[in-house]
N, C-alpha and C positions, 0 to 999 in steps of 0.2 A: 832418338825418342823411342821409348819402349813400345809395346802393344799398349792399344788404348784403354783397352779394359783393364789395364794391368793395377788400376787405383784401386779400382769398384772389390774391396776387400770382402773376402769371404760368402761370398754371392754365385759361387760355381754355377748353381742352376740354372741362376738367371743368364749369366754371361752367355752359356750353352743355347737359349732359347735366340737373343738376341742376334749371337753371329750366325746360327739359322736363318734367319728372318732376315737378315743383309745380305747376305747369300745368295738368296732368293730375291732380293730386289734387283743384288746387280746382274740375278741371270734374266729378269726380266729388261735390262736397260740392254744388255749383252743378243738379246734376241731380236731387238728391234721393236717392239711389242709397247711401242707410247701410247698407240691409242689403245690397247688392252689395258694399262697400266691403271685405269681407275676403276673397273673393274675388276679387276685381280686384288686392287687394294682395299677393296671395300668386302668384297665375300669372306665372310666370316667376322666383320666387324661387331656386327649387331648380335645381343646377347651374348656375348662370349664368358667362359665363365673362368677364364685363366691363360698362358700362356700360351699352353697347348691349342687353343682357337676350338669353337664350338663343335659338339659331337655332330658326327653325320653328314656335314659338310663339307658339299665337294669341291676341288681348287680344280680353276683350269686344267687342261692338262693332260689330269692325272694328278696334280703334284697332290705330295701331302701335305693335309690342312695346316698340319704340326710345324710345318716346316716354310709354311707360306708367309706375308708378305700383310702388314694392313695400315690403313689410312690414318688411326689414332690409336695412342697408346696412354694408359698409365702407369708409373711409376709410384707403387705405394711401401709403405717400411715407416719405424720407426726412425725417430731424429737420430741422425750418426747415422743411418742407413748405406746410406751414398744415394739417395734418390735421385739429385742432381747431376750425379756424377757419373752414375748407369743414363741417366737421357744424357749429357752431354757425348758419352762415348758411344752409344748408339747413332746420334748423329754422326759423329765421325767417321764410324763405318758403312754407314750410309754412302756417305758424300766420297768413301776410300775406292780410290780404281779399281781395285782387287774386287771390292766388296768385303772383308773379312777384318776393319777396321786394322791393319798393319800397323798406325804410325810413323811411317816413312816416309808417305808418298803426300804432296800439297794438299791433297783433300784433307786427311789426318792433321797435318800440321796448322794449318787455318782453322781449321774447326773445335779444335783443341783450344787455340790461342782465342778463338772468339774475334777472327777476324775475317771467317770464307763470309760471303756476300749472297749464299742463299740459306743459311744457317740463323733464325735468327731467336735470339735469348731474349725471355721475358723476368726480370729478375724483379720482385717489389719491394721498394723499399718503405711505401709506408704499409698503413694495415689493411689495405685494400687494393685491388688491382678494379680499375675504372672502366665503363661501357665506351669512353669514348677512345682508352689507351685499346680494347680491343676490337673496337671498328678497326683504328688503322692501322692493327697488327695483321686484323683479318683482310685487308682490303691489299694490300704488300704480299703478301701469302699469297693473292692469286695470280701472281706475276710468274710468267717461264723461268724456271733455273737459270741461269745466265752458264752456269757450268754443265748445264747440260743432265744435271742424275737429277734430285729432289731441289725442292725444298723444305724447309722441317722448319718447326716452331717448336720451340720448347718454351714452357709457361712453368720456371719454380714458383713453389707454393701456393698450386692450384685452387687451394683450399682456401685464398683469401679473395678467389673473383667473389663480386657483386652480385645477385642476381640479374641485373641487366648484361653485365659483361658476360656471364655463364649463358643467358639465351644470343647474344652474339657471339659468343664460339661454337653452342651448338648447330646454329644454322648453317655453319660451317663446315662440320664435322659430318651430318646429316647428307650433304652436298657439297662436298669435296672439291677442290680444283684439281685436275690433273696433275702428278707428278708433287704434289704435297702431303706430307707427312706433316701431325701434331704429337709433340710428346707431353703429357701435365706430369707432373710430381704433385704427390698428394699426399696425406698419411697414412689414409686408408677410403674405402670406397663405398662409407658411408653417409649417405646424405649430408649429414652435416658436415661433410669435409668436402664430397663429388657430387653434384645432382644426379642424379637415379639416372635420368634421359641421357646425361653427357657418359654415364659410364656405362650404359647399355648397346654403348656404340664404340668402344673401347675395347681394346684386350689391353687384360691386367698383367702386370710384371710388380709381384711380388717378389719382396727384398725383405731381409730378420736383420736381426742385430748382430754386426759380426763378433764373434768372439773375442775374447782376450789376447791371445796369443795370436790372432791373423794380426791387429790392431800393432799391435807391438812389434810383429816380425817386418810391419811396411815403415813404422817410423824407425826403426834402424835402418833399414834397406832404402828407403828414399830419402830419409832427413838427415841420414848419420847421427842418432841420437843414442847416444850409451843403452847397451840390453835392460838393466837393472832400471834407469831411467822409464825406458820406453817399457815397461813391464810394468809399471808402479802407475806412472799417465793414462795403461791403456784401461789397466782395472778402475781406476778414481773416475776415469771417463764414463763409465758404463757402457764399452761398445761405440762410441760416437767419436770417429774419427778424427775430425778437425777440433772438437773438445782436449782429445789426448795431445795434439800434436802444439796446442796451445800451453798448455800445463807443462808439457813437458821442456817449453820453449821459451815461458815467458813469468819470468819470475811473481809480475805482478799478477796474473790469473793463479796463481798458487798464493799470495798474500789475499788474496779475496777469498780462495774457497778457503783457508784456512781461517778466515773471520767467520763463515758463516757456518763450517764445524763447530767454532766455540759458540755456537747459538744456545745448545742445551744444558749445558752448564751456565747460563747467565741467568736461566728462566728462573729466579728465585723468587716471583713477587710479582703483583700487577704492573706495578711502576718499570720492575725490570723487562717486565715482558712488551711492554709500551715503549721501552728505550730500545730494546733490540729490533721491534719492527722500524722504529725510526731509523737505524742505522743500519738495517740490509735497503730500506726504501732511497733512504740517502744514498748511498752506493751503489746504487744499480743506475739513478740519475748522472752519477757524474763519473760513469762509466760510459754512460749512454753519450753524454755533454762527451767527452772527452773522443768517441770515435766517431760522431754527426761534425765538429764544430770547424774542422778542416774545408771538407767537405762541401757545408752550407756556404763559407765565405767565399771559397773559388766559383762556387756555382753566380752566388749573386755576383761578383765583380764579373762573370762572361756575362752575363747577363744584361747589366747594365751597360759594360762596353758596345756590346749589340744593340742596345737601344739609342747609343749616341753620349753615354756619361761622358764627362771631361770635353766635349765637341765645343770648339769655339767658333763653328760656320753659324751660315744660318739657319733658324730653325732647331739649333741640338737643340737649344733649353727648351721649347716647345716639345722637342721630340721626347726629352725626359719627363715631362709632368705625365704627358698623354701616356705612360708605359705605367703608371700606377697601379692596373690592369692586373698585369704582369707581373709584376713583381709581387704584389698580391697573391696572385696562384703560386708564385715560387715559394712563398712563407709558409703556405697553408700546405705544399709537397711537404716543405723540411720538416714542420713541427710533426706532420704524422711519418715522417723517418725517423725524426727523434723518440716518440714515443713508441716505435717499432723496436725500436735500439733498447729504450727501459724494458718494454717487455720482453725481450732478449734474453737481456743479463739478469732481471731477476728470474727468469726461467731456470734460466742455470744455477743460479743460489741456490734456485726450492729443490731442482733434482739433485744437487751435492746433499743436502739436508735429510731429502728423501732416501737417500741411498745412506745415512748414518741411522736412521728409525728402521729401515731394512736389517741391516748389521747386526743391530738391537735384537730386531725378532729374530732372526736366524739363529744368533746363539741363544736365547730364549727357547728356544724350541730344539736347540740343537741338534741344528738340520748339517750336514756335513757337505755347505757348500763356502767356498773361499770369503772372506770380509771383502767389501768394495772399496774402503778407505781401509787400507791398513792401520795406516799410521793414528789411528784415532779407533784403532782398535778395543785396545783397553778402555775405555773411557765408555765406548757401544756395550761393552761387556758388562761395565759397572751399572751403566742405565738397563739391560737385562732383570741384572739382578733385584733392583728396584722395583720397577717396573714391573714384572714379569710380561710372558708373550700377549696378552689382552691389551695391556696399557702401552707396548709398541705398537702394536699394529692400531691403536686407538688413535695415536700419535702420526703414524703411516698413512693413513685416512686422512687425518687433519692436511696434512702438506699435501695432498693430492687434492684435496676438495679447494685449498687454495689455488692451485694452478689452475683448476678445471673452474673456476669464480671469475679470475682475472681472463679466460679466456670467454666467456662470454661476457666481457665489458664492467665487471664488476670493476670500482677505485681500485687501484692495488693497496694504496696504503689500508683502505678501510677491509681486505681481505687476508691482509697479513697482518694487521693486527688483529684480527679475529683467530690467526693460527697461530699467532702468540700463546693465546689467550687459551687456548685449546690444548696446545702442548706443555703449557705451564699446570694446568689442571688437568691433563691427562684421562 
């Protein structure tokens, strides 16, 4: 197994801040110093205004602040960042004997696999994460290590707690248990993604978009995927890792962004423009249908078996009416995973789309940076010429104010057919 950070593509600075900061924990576990250990984790939490930990601030010691050690962390970048994947591998070298996340040694290896037992993963799958799934995330947290270094929480897509959930984590974070570490991934560390309170108590780890060529040189290197391949995936992806490695991998994610490339040439008319939002909205449902529907079924069959389905003693069939409850809460999980999953995939259509109105303007303006989608190069070039640079970027604007609609609860159909309608009349 390689070094853990070895995924976290093109993120050098961060990686540098992080095995500091593990470094420093495990020379804090190495010293003996548990009951120092919440205190040393908390100085320098509060206001921080970056990696490096707040100016002026002094670490036990001596040590430097730069280089110390703290209670909660976020993880903010753009999608395709690795935000998940910089907290995942920070935990690992947390929990690494070394302290220097190696990947060799059981800490790395469990914690990696998602199977160490003081490491634990908040992943959501509908569009909320709940006050009551963070009571008893936070309530588990304040139990001893069982392995003796941390425990760590990591909370993916911090940005979709509740406000009830967000004031039980921060009571948490505020008042810390001993020997606990929180990691959030966020997109960034504005209110409307982190509350002000939760990140004034945080240090930030800042992550960008990795480049083209980092992107492309880890899918040949870890996926064995052809150079020309993994070059072609890493640019159409814009920077976003598991995007390229799907493109490059899975014939049908390239038969979808290629349908919704031909969006702009369709736009010939009201009616056409109204048939194409039907059919990027259709396709993003039965993309959504097609990765929930596995899923849903194995969950409700555990589910029911737990309850007593198929029981011929006494009592099952009593036992199965009485779990109505239940299964109840289980429909109302999946159906907001499903529409988790629609808003997913059509995210992904509008930034393939977004990145062909870009194309547009770039050669419009004939700016001397590389096309996103090559291969629909030509076609970017023609709608320039049409268009000129005003009626791209008019267009650019249109698919952005639709993502940014559908992300605060707008219908999606009634949002995309509005940027039909917008890009048809430019």
């Amino acid at each position: 197994m390689p070094d853990v950070f070895a995924d976290l593509v093109g993120q050098d600075e961060a990686v540098v801040d992080l095995r500091r900061a593990a470094a420093a924990a495990a020379a804090v576990l190495r010293a003996g110093a548990a009951d120092r250990a919440p205190a040393l984790l908390t100085a320098g939490a509060a206001e921080t205004t970056g990696a490096a930990g707040p100016a002026g601030a002094a670490a036990p010691g001596g040590m430097d602040p730069s280089a110390g050690m703290t209670h909660a962390w976020i993880f903010t970048g753009p999608p395709g960042s690795g935000r998940s994947v910089a907290a995942r591998a920070f935990a690992a070298a947390l929990q690494c004997v070394h302290g220097t996340g190696c990947g060799e040694c059981p800490g790395c290896h469990t914690t990696m696999g998602g199977t160490h037992a003081d490491v634990r993963l908040v992943v959501p799958e509908g569009l909320s994460i709940s006050v009551n799934e963070m009571r008893a995330l936070v309530l588990r947290a304040a139990s001893t290590p069982s392995g003796g270094r941390w425990q760590v929480v990591v909370i993916e897509d911090a940005d979709r707690l509740t406000e009830a959930a967000g004031n039980a984590l921060l009571k948490a974070i505020e008042e810390p248990p001993p020997r606990t570490v929180f990691l959030l991934c966020a997109p960034s560390t504005h209110p409307d993604d982190i509350s002000v309170t939760i990140r004034s108590r945080c240090r930030v780890v800042p992550l960008r978009q990795p480049p083209a060529d980092a992107v492309a040189e880890v899918l040949v290197r870890r996926d064995g995927i052809a150079p020309d391949v993994a070059r072609w995936a890493a640019a159409a992806a814009q920077g976003h890792v598991g995007r390229a490695r799907r493109l490059a991998r899975d014939p049908e994610a390239r038969k979808r962004r290629e349908a919704v490339l031909a969006v702009p040439r369709r736009l010939t008319g009201v009616g056409a423009a109204f048939d194409a939002a039907s059919a990027l909205i259709e396709a993003a449902e039965a993309e959504a249908e097609a990765s929930v529907t596995a899923a849903d079924a194995t969950e409700r069959a555990a589910l029911e078996t737990a309850l007593g389905a198929g029981g011929t003693g006494r009592g099952a069939a009593g036992a199965i009416r009485g779990a109505a409850g239940q299964l109840k809460e289980l429909e109302k999980r999946q159906k907001s995973r499903a529409t988790r999953a629609q808003r997913d995939a059509l995210d992904r259509a509008l930034v393939d789309l977004a990145g062909f109105y870009r194309d547009a303007l770039t050669m419009a303006l004939r700016a001397p940076v590389a096309p996103v989608h090559t291969d629909t190069a030509a076609l970017a070039g023609a709608g320039a010429q049409k268009w000129d640079a005003e009626g791209s970027l008019r267009r650019l604007e249109a698919v952005l104010a639709c993502r940014a609609a559908i992300e605060t609860n707008v219908k999606p159909r009634i949002a995309v057919e509005a940027m039909m309608l917008a890009l048809w009349k430019g």
